[in-house]
N, C-alpha and C positions, 0 to 999 in steps of 0.2 A: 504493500500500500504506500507507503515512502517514497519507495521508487515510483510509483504511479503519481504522486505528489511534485517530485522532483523533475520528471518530463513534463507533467502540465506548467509547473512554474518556469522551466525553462523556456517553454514552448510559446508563452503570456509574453516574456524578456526578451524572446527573437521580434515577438509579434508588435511590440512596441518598440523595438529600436526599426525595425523595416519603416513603421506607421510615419516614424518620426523623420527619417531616412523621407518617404515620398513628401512629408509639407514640407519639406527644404524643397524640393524641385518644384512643388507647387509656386512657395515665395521666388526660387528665380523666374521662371514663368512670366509670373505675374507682376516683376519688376521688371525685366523684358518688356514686356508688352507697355510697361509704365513708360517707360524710356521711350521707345517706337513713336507712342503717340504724344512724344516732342516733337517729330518729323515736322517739318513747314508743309503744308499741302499743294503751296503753288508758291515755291521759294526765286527770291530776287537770279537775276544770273547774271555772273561774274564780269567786272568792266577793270581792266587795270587800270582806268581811274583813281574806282576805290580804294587804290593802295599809294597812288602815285606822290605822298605828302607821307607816307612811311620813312625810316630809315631805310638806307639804302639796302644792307642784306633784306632787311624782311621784305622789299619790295622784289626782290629777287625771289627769293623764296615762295612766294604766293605767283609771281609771273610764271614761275616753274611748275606749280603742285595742281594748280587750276586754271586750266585754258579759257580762255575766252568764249564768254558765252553758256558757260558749265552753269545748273543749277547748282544753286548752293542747300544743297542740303548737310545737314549738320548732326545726323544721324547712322553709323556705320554699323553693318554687324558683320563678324571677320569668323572665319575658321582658320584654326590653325593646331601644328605639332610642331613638337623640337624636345627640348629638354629644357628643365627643372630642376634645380639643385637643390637639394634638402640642407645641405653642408655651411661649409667656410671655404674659403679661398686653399686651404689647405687640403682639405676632405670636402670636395666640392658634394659627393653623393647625386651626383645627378640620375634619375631616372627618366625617361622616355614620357610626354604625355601628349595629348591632345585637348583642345579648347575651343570652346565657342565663348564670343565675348561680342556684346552690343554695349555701345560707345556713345553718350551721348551728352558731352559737354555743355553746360554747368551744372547739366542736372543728376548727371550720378553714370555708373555702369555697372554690368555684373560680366565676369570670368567664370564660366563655368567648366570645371576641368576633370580630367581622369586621366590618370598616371600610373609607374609603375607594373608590377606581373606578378599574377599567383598572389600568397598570401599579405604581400607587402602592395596591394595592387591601393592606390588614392584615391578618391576623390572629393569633389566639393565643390567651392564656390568663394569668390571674394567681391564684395559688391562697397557701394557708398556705408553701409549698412552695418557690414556683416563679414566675419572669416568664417566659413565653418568644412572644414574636412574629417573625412571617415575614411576608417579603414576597413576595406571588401565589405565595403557599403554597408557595413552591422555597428563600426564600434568606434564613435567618435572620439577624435585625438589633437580637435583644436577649434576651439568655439568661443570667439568672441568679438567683440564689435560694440558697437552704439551707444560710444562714449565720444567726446568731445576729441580725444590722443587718435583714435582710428577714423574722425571724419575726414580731421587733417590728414593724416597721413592717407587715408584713401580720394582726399580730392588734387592732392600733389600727382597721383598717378596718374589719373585719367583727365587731368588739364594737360600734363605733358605728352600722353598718347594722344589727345585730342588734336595736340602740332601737327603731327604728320599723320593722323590716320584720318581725322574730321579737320583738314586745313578751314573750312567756312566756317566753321565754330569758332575760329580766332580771330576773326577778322576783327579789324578796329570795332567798336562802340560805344555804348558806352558802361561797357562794364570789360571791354578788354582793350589793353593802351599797348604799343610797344616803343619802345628806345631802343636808343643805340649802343653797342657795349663795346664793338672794334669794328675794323673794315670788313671783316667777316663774320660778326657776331651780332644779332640781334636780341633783345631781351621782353620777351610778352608779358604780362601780366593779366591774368582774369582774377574779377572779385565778384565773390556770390554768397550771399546768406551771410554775411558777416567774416568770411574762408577770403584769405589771395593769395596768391600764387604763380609766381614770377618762374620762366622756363625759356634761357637761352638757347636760341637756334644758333651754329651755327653752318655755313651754306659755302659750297663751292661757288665758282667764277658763274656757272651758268645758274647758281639759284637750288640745286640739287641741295638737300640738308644730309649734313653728314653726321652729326652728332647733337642731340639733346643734353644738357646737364641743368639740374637746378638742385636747391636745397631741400631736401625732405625731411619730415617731419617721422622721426622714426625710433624705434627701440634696436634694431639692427645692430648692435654693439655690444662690450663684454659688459660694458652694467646693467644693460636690458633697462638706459634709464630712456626715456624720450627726448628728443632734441632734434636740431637741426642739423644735417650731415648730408655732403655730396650724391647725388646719386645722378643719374644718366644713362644711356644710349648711344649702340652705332647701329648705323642705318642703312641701309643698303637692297638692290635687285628692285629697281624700281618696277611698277607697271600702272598702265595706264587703265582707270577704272571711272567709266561715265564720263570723263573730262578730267577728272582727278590724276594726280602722278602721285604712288603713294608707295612705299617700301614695303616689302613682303618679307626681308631679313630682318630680324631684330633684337639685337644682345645687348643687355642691360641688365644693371645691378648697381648696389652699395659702393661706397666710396670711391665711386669715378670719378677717375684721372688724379688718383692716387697710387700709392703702394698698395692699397688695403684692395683695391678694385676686385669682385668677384662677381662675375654675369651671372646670377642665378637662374636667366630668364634670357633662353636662346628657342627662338623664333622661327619660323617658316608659315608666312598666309599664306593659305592655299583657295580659301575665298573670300572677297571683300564684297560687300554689297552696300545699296541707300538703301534698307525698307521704305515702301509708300505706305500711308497709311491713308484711310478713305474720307472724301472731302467729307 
């Protein structure tokens, strides 16, 4: 009878972690679809104009990523694989994963990812929101978010992927200004909800972005305390998508263009898309 006790209680413990396991995919879902329906439904199209009183790199940079005439939507959803590092620069631990990720600058994104093989297989999810990953989708091993420490540090992210993956989302306005930082450097800034967030481009001769770097807000260090610290991007295998010119390479990590530098987050899109969403 014990045993008949001990498979039912087991059996109750699976059936609540799967339960809990599917309203996480229901929340990215349905943060998903939150995001999507930022889409412009009948967005302005691109006039080098609009750039033409910019700093000189970022007017490169926008001449280059968006042609002439391109709807400016400001809404991307990507797929993609490469590797992941669980590690340090030392013991990188990278495993294998794949992602889908919807992008939608200033108002939030989610990464939804699975990684890993067999018993050490990942997944989960990182949003404006939320970390939450599981192991072989039973037994959760990192759950947390929705504090003030992970807004910031999740709105640093996805303004800087916003540079190169949604270029119409940075456009001047009036909630994103750029300056000048050298002859090949430009410096954006978007502010939103009270969060800002400065993210140097900087740009080859013809406007091609080769590297992102900005200050993150981050625990990423041996005191696990939060602060401000290097982090950044190289960029590269451009392709051209709607009008858009947008990188499909992308290696990025902690204290870039230091000694400390470690890519945790190595890159290959394999599709970029604008969702439309309905008038």
């Amino acid at each position: 009878m014990i045993f008949v006790w001990l498979l039912a209680a087991i059996g109750v413990a699976l059936g609540g972690l799967f339960l809990w396991r599917q309203l996480d995919h229901r929340a990215d879902r349905a943060e998903m679809d939150r995001l999507i329906a930022s889409q412009p439904v009948e967005p302005a199209r691109f006039a080098s104009d609009m750039v033409a009183d910019l700093p000189e790199p970022a007017r490169r940079f926008f001449t280059f990523a968006i042609a002439e005439g391109t709807p400016l939507y400001t809404v991307s959803r990507l797929e993609m694989e490469g590797q992941f590092g669980m590690g340090d620069k030392a013991t990188p631990g990278y495993m294998p994963m794949t992602a889908t990720q919807v992008l939608a600058a200033p108002h939030g994104f989610v990464w939804a990812m699975s990684g890993g093989a067999g018993a050490m297989r990942m997944g989960g999810s990182d949003s404006g929101s939320w970390t939450r990953f599981w192991l072989s989708g039973l037994v959760p091993v990192a759950r947390f978010g929705g504090d003030p420490d992970h807004r910031r540090s999740a709105f640093g992210r996805y303004v800087a992927e916003a540079v190169f993956w949604t270029p119409a989302a940075v456009l001047p306005g009036p909630n994103v200004t750029w300056e000048p930082a050298s002859e090949t450097t430009a410096r954006m800034i978007m502010r939103h909800q009270g969060l800002e967030q400065a993210v140097e481009v900087t740009v080859a001769e013809n406007g091609q972005p080769r590297h992102v770097a900005f200050q993150r807000w981050s625990d990423a260090n041996p005191e696990k305390l939060h602060r401000l610290q290097p982090f950044g991007g190289y960029l590269s295998e451009f392709r051209e998508v709607d009008g858009f010119r947008l990188p499909t390479h992308v290696e990025a990590g902690n204290h870039f263009d230091t000694d400390d530098y470690f890519p945790f987050f190595i890159a290959d899109v394999t599709e970029i898309s604008f969702p439309r969403r309905d008038r």
